[in-house]
N, C-alpha and C positions, 0 to 999 in steps of 0.2 A: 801109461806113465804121463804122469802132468808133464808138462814143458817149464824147465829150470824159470826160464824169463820170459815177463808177463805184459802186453801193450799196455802205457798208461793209457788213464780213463779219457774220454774224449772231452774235451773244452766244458756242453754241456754237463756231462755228468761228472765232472769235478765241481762245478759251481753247485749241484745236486747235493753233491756228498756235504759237500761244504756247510751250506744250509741244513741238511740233516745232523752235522755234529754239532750246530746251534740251536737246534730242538724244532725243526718247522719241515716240513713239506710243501713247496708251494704250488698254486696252482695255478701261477700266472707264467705268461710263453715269454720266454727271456728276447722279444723282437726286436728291443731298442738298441741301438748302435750307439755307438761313442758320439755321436754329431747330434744324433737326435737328443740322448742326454742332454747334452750339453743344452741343446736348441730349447728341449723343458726348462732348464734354469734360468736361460737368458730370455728367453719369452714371459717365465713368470716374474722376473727383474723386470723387465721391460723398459728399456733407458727408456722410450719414446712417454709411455704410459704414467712413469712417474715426473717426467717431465714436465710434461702438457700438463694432470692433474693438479700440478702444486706451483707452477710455475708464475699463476698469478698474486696465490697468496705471497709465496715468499718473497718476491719482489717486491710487492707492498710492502711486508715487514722486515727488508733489510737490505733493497736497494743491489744495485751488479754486485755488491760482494759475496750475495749470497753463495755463488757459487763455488766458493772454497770448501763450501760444508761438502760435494762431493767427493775433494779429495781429503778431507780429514776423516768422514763417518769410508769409502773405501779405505785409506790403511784400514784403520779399525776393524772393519768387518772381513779382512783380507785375514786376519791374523784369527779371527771366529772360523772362519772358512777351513782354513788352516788344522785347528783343534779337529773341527770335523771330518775332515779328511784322513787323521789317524783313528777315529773311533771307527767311521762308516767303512773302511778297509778290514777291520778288526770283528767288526759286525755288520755284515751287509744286509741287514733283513728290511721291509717292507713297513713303512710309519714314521723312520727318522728320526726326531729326537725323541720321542715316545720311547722306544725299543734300548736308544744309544743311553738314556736317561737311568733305566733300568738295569738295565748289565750293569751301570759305572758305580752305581748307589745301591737300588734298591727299590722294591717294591712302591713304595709309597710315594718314594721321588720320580720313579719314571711315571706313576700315573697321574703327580699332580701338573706334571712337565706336559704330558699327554695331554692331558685337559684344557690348561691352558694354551699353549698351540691350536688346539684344534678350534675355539671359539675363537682367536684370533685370527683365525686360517678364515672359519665362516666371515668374520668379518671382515678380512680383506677382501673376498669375492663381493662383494656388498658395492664396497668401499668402489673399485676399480669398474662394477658394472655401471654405478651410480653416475662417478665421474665422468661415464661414456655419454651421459645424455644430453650433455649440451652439440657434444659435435655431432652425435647424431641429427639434433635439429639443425645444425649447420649444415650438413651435408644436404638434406634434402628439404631446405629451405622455410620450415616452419617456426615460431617462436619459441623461444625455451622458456620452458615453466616447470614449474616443482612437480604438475601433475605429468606431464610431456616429459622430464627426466624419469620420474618412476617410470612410467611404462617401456619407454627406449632399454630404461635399463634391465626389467625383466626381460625383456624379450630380447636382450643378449645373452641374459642366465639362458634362456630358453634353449636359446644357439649353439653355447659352448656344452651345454649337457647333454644334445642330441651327438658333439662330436664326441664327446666321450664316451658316451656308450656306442663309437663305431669299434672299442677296445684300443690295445697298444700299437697296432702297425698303422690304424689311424691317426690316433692320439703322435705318433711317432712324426706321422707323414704332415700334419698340418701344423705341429712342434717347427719340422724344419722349413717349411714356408713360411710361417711366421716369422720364423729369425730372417731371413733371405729378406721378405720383405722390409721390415723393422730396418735391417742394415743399410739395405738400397734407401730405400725413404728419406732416413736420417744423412746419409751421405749426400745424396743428388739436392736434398731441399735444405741441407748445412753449406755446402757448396754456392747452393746459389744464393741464401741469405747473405752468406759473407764478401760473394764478386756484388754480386748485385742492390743490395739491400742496405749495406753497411750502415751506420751513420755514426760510428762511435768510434774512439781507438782504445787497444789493450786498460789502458788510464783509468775507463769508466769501472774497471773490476777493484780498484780501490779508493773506491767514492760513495758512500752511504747516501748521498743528496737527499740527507734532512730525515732520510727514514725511521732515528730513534727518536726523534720528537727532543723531550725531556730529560729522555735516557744518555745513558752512556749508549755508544755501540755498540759492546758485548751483549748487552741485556736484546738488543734490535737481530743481530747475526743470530745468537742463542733462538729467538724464533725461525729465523727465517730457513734455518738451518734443518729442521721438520724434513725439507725435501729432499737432503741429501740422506737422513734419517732413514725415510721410508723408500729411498732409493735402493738400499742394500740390501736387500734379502732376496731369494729364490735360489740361492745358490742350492739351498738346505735340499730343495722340490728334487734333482739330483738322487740322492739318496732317499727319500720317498719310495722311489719306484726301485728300491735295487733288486728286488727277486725279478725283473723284469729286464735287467741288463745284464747280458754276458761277462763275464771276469770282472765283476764291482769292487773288489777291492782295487784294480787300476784303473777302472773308467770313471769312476765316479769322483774319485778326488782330482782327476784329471779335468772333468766337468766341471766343477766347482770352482776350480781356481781359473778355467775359462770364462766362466762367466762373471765372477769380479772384473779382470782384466778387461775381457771384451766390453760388454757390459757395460761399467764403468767407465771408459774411455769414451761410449761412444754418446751415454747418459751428459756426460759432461762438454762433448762435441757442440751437443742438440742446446745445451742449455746458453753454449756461448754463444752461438751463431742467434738465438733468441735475442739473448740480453745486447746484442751488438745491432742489429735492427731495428730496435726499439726505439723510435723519435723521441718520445717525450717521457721519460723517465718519472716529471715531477707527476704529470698525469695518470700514472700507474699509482705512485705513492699516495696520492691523495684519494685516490678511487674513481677518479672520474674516467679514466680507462679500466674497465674492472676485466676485460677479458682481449689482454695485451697480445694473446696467441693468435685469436683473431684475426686482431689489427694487423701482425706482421705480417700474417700470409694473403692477407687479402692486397695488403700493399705493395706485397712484391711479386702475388703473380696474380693480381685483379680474383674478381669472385668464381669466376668458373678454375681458373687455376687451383685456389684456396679449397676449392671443396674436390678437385683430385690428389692435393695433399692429404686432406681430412678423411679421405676413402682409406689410404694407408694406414693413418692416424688409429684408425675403425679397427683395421685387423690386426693390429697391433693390442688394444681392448681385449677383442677377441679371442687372441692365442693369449692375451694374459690371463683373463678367467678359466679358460681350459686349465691352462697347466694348475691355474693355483683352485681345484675345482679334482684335478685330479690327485695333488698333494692330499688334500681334505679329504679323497674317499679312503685311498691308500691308507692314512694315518687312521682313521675311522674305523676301517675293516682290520689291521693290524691290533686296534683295542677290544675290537668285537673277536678276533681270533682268538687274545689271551681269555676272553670272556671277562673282562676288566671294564664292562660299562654296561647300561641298564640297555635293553632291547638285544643281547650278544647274539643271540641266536640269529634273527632278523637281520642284523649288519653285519652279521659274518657271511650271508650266505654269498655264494660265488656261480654266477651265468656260466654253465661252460661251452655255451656256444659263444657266447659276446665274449670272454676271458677278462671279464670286469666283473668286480663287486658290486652287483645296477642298485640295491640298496643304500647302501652306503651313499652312493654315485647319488640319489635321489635327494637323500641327507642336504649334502652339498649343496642342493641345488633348493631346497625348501627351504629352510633356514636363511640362506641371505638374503630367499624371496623376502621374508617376514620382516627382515631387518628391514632393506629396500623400502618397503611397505612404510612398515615405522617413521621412518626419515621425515616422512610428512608434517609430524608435529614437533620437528625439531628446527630451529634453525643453526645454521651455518649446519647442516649434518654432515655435508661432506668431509671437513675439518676433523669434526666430531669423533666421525667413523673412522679415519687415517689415523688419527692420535691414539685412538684405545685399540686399533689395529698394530700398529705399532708400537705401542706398549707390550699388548701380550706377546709378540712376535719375539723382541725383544727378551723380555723378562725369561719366557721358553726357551730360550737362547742360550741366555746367560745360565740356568738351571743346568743344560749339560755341560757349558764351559769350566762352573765352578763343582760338576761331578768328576769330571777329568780331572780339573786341578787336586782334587781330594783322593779321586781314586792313584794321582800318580803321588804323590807325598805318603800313601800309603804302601805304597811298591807296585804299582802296576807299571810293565813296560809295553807299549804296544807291540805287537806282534803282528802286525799286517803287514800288505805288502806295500804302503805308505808312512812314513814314520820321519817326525822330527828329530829325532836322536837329541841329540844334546843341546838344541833349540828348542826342546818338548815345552818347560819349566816356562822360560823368558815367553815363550809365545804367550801360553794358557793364560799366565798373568797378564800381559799384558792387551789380550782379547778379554778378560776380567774388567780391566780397570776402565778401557774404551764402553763397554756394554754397562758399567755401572753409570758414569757422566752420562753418555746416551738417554738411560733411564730418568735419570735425575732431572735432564730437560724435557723429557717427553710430557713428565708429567706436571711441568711447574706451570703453577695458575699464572697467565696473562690476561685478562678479565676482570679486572677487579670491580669494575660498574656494573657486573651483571650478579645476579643471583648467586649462592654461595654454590648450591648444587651443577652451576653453570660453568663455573671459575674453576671447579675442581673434579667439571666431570670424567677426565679420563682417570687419575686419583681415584672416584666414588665406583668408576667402573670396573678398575680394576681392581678393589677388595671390593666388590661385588664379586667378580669372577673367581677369585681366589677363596673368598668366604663361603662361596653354596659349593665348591670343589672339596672344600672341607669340612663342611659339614655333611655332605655326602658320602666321602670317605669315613668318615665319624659313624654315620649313622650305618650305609648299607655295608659298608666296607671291600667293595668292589677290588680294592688290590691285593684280599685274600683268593677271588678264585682262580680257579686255572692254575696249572701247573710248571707256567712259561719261567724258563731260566731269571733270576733276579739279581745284582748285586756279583757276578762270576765274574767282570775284570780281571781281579788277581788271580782266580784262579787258572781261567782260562791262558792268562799270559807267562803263568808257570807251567802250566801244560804243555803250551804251542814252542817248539822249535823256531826260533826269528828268520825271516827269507833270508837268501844269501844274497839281497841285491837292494835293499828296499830305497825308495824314491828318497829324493830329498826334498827340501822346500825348495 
């Protein structure tokens, strides 16, 4: 005789089941904890990384105010976060906007969504190895040159792809020393910028000192503003990995909204303690200090001090290319699973000793070689690479913002166990309207003395990326194969029973 009453399923195999009533088996070991999550997002955000990176452009183009752009582009991407957090609870599978893109819409839109992220994804890895190569020669005291940044910067790709294919309890372990250190770093050397270093008060963060030239200041902020742009994002990396996180529908919007906040606070900590050190303001703006990060730490802890800040600095680089390296293969292998891109067989396959996709993982890791590479015959490429990085980043963003907003104005409610409830509406929209302006400056020509393909090349590059996406779909039609769930929103959220508890904002 059976027994009337049945134990439920254990933790694991309800996340199993779960996965299996969304059409997947997976084959990845759910090793990541809630801190480690998190620790991928705020490692692939990187307050320190986008800091350093952009810290001297944007100064140049818009003086201590720039930093208001952090807190305008965080609300903003706090309320994108947000939208995500009810889809990836709803769908926790493996690729992120790819998969979320797809359920909301439809075939065609999750794989133009797909597409675009993922070349945006290669080229953030690029972007962030790149920008590591000045400090690299800072650290170990050689000249920096274009030929000396390429190779520092290869041979960080090199770095972060050996840890990634240590798989996820690695990828997990060097996730949360990375944050730990990132945090300490930014605290202990914000700290002493501010006792020690100071030379300015609160006053200089509403002072343009001459930065628009000609311009209005709008037009000067509206650039400078790029770094708090490319500041937001990695929350998304979170939900990348969710077949690889225990109970993802609560850890990961959990994650995500930790890594804005943390993140975010501490992105803008790093940036003030900078801008409030900084002697001579007018010397930054005119270019004759062109690497103001430098200067401050060399001033305020002499040159051996400055290059054990810049060691932190490093692994800070480091765990950001990981995570954003492991976003790329995850989302890669997710499009090779549905069989939804040319080579599927080859990028879907799966190590089962490593518990990593090593092709995909290899993808990742060739591709921004190549870009890297490229950079050579460009200049400003780091600029170059950020901007059309941030565009797609961007644009793939906004694709599943405004598939939720359409999928809920058609009756989808979410059904996870995160849900805006009757803040759904006002959010979507208004993570819409922030990710359209975003767009709109990301891509507005300031160059006008240069070349037309110059002035407008994040513009050219991105109907470039969008036009062979489409003429690909056109031609091979890749969003026909595979039999992966498409467009089920509604269905799915007529189906699901709503928890009897779900989070709030």
């Amino acid at each position: 005789m059976n027994d009337a009453t049945q134990s439920p399923p254990s933790p694991a195999d309800a996340d199993a089941q779960r996965l299996a009533a969304l059409g997947y088996e997976s084959e990845f070991k759910r090793d990541m904890s809630l801190w480690a999550n998190f620790s991928l997002g705020f490692t692939y955000l990187s307050p320190v990384v986008g800091v350093y990176t952009l810290f001297a452009a944007s100064l140049m183009a818009g003086g201590p105010p720039m930093i208001w752009a952090f807190v305008i582009a965080g609300v903003g991407q706090l309320l994108v976060a947000l939208v995500f957090s009810e889809v990836v609870a709803e769908f926790p599978v493996a690729g992120g906007v790819y998969p979320w893109a797809r359920r909301l819409w439809g075939r065609k839109w999750g794989w133009m969504t797909g597409w675009i992220y993922l070349l945006a994804l290669l080229s953030t890895i690029s972007a962030v190895a790149y920008g590591a190569g000045p400090y690299v020669a800072a650290v170990f005291g050689f000249a920096s040159s274009t030929t000396t940044t390429i190779l520092c910067a290869l041979g960080l790709l090199l770095l972060a792809t050996v840890i990634n294919f240590g798989g996820t309890k690695v990828l997990s372990a060097v996730a949360v020393f990375g944050f730990v250190a990132e945090i300490i770093g930014a605290v202990v050397v914000g700290a002493w910028l501010l006792i020690a270093n100071r030379h300015h008060g609160l006053g200089v963060l509403f002072d343009g000192f001459g930065s628009q030239g000609s311009h209005s200041y709008l037009y000067a902020f509206a650039a400078a503003s790029l770094i708090g742009v490319f500041q937001y994002y990695g929350f998304e990396a979170c939900g990348d990995v969710a077949e690889e996180v225990p109970d993802p529908g609560r850890r990961i919007p959990t994650s995500m909204r930790r890594t804005i906040y943390i993140g975010g606070a501490a992105a803008t900590a790093v940036c003030l303690a900078l801008i409030l050190s900084v002697s001579d303001f007018g010397a930054v703006i005119s270019g004759k200090d062109a690497d103001p990060v430098t200067t401050v730490l060399t001033d305020a802890f002499g040159s051996g001090g400055a290059r054990a800040v810049l060691v932190v600095v490093l692994l800070s680089f480091i765990s950001c290319a990981m995570s954003l390296q492991a976003a790329a293969s995850r989302l890669t292998y997710s499009f090779a699973r549905d069989r939804m891109i040319v080579g599927s067989r080859v990028l879907a396959a799966f190590s089962e000793r490593l518990r990593v996709p090593p092709n995909a993982l290899l993808l990742a890791a060739v591709l921004p070689g190549l870009i890297i590479v490229g950079s050579a015959y460009s200049a400003d490429a780091l600029v170059k690479i950020i901007s059309f990085s941030t565009l797609g980043i961007y644009l793939a963003f906004q694709m599943v913002v405004l598939a939720s907003l359409r999928a809920r104005l058609r009756g989808w409610r979410p059904s996870g166990e995160y849900r805006l409830e009757r803040w759904g509406l006002p959010v979507t929209i208004g993570a819409l309207v922030y990710g359209i302006v975003a767009l709109v400056n990301i891509s507005w020509p300031r160059t006008p003395g240069t070349p037309w393909y110059d002035n407008y090349i994040v513009l050219v590059s991105g109907a470039v990326v969008v036009g062979a996406g489409a003429l690909y779909m056109a031609v091979a039609k890749p969003h026909e194969r595979g039999d992966a769930p498409a467009g089920d929103a509604l269905a799915a959220s007529a189906a699901q029973e709503p928890s009897s508890s779900p989070a709030s904002v």
